[in-house]
DRENMI-963660 format. One record per residue: residue number from 1; residue in one letter; x, y, z of N, C-alpha, C in turn. Coordinates in nm, 4 decimals, always signed. Example, Ala and Ser with C-alpha at 12.3 -4.5 7.8 and 13.67 -1.06 7.14 Angstrom:
# DRENMI-963660
+-----+------+----------+----------+----------+----------+----------+----------+----------+----------+----------+
:  nr : rest :      n_u :      n_v :      n_w :     ca_u :     ca_v :     ca_w :      c_u :      c_v :      c_w :
+-----+------+----------+----------+----------+----------+----------+----------+----------+----------+----------+
:   1 :    A :  +1.3190 :  -0.5690 :  +0.7800 :  +1.2300 :  -0.4500 :  +0.7800 :  +1.3200 :  -0.3300 :  +0.7800 :
:   2 :    S :  +1.2850 :  -0.2250 :  +0.7080 :  +1.3670 :  -0.1060 :  +0.7140 :  +1.2900 :  +0.0030 :  +0.7870 :
+-----+------+----------+----------+----------+----------+----------+----------+----------+----------+----------+
# end
This chain:
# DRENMI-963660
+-----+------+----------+----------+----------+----------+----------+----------+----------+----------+----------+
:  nr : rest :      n_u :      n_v :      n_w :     ca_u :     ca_v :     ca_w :      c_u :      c_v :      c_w :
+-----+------+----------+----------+----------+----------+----------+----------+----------+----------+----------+
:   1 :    X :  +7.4593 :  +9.4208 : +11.4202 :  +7.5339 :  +9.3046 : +11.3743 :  +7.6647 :  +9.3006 : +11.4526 :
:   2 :    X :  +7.6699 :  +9.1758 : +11.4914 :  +7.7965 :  +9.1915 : +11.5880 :  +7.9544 :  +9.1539 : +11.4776 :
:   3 :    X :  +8.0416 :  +9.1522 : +11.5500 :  +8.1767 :  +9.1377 : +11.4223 :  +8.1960 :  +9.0521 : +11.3937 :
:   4 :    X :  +8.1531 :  +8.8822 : +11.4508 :  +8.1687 :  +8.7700 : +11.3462 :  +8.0765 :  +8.7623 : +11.2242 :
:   5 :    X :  +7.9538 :  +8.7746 : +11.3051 :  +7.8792 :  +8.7632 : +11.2356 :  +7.8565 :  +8.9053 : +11.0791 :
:   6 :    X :  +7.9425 :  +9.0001 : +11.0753 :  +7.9786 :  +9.1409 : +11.0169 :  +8.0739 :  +9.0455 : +10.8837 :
:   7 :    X :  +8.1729 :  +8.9896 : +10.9590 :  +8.2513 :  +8.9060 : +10.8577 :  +8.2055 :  +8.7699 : +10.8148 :
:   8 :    X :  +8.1023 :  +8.7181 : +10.8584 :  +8.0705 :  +8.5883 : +10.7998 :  +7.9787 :  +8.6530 : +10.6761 :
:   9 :    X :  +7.9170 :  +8.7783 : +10.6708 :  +7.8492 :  +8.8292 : +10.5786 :  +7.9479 :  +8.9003 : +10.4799 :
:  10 :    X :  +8.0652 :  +8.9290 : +10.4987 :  +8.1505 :  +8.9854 : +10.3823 :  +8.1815 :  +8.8723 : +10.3111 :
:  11 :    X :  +8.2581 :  +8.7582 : +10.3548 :  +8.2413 :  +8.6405 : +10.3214 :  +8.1588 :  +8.6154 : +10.1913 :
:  12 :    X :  +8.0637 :  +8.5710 : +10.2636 :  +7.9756 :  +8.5155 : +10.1649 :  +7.8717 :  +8.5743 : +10.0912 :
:  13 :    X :  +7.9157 :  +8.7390 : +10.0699 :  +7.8789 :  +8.8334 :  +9.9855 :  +8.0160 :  +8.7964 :  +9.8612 :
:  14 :    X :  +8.1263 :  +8.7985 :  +9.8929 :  +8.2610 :  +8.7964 :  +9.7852 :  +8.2912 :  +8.6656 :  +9.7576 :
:  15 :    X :  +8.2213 :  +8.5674 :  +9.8317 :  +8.2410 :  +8.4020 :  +9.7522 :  +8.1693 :  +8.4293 :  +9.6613 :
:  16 :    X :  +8.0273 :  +8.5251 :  +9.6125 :  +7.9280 :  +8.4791 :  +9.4852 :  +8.0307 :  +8.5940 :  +9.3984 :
:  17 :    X :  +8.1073 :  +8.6760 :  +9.3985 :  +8.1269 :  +8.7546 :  +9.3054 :  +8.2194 :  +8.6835 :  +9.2442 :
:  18 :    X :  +8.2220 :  +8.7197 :  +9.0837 :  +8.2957 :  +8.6264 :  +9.0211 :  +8.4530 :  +8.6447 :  +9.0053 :
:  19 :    X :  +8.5345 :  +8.5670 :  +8.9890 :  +8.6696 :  +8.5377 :  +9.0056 :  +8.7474 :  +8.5786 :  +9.1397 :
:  20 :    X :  +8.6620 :  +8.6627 :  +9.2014 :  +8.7251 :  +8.6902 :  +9.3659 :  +8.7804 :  +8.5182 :  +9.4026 :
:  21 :    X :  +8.8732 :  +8.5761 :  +9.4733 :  +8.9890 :  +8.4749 :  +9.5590 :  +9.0415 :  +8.4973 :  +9.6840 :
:  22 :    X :  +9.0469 :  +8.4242 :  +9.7832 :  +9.0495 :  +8.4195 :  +9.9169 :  +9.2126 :  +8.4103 :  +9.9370 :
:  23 :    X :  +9.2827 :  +8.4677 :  +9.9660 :  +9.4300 :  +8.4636 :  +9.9925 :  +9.4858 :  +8.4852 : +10.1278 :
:  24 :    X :  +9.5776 :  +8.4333 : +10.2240 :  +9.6207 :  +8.5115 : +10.2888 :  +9.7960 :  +8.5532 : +10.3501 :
:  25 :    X :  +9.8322 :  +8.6568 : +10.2154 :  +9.9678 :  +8.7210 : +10.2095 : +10.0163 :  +8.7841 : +10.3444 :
:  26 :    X :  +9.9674 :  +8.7833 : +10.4593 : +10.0071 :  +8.8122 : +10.5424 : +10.0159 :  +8.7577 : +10.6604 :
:  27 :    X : +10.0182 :  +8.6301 : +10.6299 :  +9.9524 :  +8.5475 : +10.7416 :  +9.8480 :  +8.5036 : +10.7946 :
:  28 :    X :  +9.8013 :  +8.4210 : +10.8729 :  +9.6822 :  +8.3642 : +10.9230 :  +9.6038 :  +8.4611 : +10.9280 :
:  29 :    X :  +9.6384 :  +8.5611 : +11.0135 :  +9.5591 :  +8.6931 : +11.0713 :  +9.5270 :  +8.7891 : +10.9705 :
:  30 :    X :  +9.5226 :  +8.7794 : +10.8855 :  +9.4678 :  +8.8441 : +10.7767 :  +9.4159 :  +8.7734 : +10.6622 :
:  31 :    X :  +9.2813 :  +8.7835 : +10.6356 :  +9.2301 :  +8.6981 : +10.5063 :  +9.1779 :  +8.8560 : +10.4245 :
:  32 :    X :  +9.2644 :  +8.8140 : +10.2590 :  +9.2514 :  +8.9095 : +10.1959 :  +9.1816 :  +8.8033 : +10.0298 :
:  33 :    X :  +9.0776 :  +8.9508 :  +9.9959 :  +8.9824 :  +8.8572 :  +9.8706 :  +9.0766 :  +8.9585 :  +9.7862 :
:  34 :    X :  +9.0926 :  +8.8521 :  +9.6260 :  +9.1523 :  +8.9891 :  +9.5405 :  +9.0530 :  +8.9251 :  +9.4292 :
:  35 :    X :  +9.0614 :  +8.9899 :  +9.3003 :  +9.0112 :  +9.0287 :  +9.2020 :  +9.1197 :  +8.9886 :  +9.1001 :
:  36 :    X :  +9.1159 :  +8.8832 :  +8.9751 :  +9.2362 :  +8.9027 :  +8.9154 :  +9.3587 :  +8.9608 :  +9.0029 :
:  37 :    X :  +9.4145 :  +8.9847 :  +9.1042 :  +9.5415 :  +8.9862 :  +9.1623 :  +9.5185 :  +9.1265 :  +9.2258 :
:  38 :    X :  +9.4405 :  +9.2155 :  +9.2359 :  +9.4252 :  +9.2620 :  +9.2992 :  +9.2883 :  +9.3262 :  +9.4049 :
:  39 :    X :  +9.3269 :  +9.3198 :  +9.5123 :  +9.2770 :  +9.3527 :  +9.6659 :  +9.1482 :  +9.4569 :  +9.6660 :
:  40 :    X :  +9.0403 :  +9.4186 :  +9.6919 :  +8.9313 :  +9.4466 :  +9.7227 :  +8.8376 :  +9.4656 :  +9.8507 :
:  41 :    X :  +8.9094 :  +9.3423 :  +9.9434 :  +8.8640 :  +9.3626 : +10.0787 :  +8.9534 :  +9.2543 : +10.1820 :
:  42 :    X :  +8.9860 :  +9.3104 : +10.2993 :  +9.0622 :  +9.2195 : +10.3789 :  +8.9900 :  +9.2195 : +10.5159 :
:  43 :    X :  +9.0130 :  +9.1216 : +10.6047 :  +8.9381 :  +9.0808 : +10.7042 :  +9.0514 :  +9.0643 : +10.7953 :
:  44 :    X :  +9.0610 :  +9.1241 : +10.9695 :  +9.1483 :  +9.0817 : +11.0471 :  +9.0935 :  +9.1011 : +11.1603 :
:  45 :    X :  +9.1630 :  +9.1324 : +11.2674 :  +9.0470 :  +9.1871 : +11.4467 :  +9.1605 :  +9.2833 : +11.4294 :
:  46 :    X :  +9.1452 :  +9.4116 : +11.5150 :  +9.1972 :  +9.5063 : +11.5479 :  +9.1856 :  +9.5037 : +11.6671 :
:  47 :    X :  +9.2309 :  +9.5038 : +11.7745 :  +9.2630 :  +9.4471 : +11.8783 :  +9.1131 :  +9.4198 : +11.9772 :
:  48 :    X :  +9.1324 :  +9.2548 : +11.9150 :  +9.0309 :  +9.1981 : +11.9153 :  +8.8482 :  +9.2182 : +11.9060 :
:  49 :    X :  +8.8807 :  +9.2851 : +11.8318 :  +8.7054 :  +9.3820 : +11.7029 :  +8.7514 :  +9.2695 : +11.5968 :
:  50 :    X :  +8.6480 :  +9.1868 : +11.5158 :  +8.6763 :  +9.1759 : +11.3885 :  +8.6108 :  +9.2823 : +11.3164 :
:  51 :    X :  +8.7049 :  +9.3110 : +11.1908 :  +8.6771 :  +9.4310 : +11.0970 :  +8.7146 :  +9.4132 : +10.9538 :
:  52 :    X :  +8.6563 :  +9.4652 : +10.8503 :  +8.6649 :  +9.4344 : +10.7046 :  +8.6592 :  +9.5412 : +10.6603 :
:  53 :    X :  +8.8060 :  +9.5628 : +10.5974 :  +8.8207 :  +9.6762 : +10.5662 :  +8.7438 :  +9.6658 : +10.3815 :
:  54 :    X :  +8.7392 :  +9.8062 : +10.3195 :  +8.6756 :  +9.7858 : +10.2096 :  +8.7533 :  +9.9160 : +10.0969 :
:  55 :    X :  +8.7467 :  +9.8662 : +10.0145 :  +8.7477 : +10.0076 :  +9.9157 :  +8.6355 : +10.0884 :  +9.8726 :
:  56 :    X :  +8.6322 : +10.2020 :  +9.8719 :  +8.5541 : +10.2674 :  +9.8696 :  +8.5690 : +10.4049 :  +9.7548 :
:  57 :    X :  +8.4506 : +10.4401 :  +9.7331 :  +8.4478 : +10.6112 :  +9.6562 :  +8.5030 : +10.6963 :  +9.7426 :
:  58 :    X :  +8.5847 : +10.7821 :  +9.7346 :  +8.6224 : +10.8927 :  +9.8755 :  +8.4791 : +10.9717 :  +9.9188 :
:  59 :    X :  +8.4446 : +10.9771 :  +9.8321 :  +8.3165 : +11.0773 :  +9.8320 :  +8.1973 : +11.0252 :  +9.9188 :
:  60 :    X :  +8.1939 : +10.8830 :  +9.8562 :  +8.0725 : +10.8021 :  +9.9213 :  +8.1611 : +10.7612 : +10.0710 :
:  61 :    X :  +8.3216 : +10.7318 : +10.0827 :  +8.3740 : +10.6917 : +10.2025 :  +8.3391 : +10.8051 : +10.3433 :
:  62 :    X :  +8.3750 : +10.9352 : +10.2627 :  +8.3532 : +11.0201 : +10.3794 :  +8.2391 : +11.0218 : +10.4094 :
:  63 :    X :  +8.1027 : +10.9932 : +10.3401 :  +7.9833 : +11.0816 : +10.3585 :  +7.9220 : +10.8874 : +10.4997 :
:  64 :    X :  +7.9430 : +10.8053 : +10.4454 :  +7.9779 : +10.6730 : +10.5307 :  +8.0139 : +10.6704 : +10.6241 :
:  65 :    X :  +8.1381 : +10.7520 : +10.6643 :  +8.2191 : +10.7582 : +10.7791 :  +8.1444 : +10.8466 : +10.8504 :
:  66 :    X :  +8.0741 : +11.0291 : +10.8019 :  +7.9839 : +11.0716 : +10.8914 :  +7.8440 : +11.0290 : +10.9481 :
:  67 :    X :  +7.8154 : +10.9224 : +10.8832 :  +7.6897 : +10.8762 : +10.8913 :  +7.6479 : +10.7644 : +10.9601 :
:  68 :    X :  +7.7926 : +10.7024 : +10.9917 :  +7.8036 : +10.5590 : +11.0812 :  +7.9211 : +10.6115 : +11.1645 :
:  69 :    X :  +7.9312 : +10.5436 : +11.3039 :  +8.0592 : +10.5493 : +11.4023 :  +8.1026 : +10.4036 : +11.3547 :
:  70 :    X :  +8.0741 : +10.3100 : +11.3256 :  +8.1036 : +10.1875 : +11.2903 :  +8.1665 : +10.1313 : +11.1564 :
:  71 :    X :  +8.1893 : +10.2771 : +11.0859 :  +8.2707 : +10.2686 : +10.9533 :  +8.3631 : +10.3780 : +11.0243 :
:  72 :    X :  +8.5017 : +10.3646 : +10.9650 :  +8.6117 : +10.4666 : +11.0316 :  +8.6986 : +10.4477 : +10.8787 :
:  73 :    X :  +8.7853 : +10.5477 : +10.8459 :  +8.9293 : +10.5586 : +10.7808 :  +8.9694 : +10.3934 : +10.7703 :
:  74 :    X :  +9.0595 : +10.3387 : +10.6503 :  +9.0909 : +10.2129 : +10.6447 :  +9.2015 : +10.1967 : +10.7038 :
:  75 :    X :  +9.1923 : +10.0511 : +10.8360 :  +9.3049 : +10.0263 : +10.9125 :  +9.4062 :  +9.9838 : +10.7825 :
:  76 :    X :  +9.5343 : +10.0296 : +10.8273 :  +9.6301 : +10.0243 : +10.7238 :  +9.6425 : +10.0025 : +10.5907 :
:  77 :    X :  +9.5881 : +10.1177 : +10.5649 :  +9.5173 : +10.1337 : +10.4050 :  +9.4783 : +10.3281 : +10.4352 :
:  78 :    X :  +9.5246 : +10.3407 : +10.2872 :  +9.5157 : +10.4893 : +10.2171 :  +9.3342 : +10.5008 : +10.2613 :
:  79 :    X :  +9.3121 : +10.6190 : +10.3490 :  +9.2098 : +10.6772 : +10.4104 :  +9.1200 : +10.7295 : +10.3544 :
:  80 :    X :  +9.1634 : +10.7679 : +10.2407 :  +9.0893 : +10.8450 : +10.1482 :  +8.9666 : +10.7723 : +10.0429 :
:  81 :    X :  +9.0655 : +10.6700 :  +9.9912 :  +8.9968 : +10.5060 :  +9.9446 :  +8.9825 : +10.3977 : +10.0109 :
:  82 :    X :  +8.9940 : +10.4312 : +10.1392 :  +8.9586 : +10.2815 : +10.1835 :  +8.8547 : +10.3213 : +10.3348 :
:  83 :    X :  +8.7825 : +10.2090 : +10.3406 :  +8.7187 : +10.2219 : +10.5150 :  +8.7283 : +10.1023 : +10.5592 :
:  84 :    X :  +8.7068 : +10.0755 : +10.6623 :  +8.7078 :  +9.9566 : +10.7952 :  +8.5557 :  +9.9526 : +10.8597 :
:  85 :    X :  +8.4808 :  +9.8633 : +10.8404 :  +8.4079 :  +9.8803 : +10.9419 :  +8.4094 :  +9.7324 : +11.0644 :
:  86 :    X :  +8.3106 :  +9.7976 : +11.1374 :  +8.3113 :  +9.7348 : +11.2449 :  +8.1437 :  +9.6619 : +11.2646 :
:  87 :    X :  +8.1516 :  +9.5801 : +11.3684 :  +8.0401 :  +9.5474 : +11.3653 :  +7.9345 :  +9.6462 : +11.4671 :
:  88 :    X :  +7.8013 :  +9.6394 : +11.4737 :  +7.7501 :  +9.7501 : +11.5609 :  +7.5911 :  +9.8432 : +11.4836 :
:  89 :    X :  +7.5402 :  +9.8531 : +11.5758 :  +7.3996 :  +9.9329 : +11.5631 :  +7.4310 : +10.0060 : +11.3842 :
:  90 :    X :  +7.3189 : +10.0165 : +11.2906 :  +7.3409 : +10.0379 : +11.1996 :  +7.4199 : +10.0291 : +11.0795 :
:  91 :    X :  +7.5047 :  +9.8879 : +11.1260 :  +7.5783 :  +9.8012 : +11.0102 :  +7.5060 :  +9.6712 : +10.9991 :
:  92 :    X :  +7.4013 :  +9.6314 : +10.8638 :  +7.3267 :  +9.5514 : +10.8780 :  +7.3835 :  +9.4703 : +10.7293 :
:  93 :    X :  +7.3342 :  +9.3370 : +10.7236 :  +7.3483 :  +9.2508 : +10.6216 :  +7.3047 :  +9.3220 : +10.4822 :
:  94 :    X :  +7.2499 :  +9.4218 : +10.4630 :  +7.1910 :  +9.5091 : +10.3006 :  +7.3403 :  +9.5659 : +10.3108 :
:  95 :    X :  +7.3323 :  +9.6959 : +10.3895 :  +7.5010 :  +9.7432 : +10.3840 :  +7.6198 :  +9.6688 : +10.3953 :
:  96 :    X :  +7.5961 :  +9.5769 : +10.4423 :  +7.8054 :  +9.5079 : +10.4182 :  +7.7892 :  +9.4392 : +10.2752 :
:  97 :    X :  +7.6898 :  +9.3914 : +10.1892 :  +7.6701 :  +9.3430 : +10.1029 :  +7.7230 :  +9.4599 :  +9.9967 :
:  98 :    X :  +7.6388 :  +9.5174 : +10.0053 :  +7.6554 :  +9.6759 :  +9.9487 :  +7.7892 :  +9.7380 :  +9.9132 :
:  99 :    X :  +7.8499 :  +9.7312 : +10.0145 :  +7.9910 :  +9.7877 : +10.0575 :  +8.0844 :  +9.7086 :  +9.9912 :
: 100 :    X :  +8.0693 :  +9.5617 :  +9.9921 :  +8.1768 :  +9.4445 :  +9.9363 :  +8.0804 :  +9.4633 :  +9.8239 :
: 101 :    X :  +8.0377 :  +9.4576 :  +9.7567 :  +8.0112 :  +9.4511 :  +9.5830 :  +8.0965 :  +9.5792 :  +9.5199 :
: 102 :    X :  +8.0300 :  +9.7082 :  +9.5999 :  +8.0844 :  +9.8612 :  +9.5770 :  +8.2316 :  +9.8611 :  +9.5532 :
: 103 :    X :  +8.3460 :  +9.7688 :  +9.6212 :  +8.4445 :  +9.7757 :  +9.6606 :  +8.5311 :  +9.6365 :  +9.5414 :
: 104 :    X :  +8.4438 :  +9.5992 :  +9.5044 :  +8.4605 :  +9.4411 :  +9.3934 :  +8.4530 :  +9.5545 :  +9.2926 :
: 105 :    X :  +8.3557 :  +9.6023 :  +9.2724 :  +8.3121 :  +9.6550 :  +9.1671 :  +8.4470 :  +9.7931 :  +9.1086 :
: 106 :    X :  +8.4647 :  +9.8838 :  +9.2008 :  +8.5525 :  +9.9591 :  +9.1980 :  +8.7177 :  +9.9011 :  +9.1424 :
: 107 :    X :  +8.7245 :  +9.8234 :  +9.2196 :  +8.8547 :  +9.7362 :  +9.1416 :  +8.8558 :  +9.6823 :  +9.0262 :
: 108 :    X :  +8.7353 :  +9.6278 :  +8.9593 :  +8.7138 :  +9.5732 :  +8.8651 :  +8.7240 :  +9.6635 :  +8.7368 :
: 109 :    X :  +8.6602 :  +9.7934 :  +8.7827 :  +8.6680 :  +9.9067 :  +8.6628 :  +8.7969 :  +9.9461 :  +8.6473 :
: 110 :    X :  +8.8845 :  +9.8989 :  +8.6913 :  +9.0255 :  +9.9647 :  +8.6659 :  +9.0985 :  +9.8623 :  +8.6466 :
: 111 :    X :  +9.0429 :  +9.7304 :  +8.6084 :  +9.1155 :  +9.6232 :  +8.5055 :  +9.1511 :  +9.6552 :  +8.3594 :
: 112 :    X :  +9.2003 :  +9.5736 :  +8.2993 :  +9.1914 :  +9.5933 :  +8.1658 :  +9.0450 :  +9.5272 :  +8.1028 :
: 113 :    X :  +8.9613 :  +9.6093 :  +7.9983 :  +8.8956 :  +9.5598 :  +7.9961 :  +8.8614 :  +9.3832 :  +7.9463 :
: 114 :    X :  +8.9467 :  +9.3376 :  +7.9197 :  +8.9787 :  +9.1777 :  +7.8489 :  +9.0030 :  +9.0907 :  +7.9600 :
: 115 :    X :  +9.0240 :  +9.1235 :  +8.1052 :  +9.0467 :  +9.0433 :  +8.2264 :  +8.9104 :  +9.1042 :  +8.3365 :
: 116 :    X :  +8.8363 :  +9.1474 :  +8.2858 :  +8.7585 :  +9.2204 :  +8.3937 :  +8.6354 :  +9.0609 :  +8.3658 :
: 117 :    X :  +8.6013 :  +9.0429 :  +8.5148 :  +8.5485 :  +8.9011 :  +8.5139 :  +8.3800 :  +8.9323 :  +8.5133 :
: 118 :    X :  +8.3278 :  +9.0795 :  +8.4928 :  +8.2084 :  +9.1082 :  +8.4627 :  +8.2301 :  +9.2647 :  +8.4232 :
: 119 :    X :  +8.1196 :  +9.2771 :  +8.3921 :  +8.1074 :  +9.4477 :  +8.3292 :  +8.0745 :  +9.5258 :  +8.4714 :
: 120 :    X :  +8.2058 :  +9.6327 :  +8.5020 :  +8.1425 :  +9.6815 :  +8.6141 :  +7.9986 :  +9.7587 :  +8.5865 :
: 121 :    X :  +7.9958 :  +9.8136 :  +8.4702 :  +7.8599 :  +9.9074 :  +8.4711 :  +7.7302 :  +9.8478 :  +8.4806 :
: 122 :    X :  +7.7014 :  +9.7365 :  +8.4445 :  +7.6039 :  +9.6721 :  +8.4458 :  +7.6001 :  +9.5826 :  +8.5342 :
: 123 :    X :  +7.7396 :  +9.5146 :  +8.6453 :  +7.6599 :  +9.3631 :  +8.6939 :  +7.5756 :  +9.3790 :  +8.8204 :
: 124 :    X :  +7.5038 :  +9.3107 :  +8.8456 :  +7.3895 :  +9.3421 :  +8.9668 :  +7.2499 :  +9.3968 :  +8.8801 :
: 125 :    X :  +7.2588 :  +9.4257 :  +8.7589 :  +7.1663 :  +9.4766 :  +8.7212 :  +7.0843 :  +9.4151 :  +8.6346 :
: 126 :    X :  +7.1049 :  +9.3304 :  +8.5922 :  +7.0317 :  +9.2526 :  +8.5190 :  +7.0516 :  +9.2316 :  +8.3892 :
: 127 :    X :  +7.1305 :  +9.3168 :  +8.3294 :  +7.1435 :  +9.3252 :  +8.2235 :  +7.3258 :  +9.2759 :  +8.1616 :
: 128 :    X :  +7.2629 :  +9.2114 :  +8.0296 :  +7.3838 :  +9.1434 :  +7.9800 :  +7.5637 :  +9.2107 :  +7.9639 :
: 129 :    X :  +7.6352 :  +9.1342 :  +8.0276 :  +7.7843 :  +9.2196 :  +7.9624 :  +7.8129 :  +9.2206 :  +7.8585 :
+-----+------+----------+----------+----------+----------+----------+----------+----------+----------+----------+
# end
């Protein structure tokens, strides 16, 4: 998957999730989705790569980062929770989907539960919140 086409799929993986919002606090060059007000995934080029950075499990981030060259540490973002990927051999439309729900989802569990815009434990699954 090449890098527009990497971000036209983060995109329109985080337009269907619910209450995500398209913002951009930093200028043109950065489009950031938040969640109730906070940040889930941002989109920019790194000198000239487009890349979407994501939040992540540390656990699942590192084991990601050894397993792809095309996921790295999050460009300007805490390394530990966050990754960047890139576009490239073994970043396909199942995984960036994957990655932006994982990363919706993670933020969402650390709402209050009365503003959380689905049940993280259950959504994707079929079953009622």
């Amino acid at each position: 998957m090449n890098g527009p086409t990497l971000q036209k799929t983060a995109v329109d993986c985080a337009d269907e999730l619910p209450g995500a919002q398209l913002e951009h606090p930093f200028g043109p060059d950065w489009e950031v989705f938040k969640v109730r007000g906070k940040v889930f995934m941002l989109m920019t080029e790194v000198p000239g790569r487009p890349v979407v950075i994501l939040k992540a499990d540390p656990g699942e981030a590192r084991a990601l980062r050894e397993q792809n060259r095309h996921i790295t540490p999050g460009y300007h973002m805490n390394k530990k929770h966050w990754i960047t990927l890139e576009g490239g051999e073994g970043v396909h439309k199942e995984l960036v989907s994957e990655l932006v729900t994982d990363s919706y989802l993670l933020v969402v569990a650390r709402l209050p539960k009365a503003v959380q815009p689905v049940d993280p434990q259950t959504y994707g699954s079929g079953k009622p919140r």
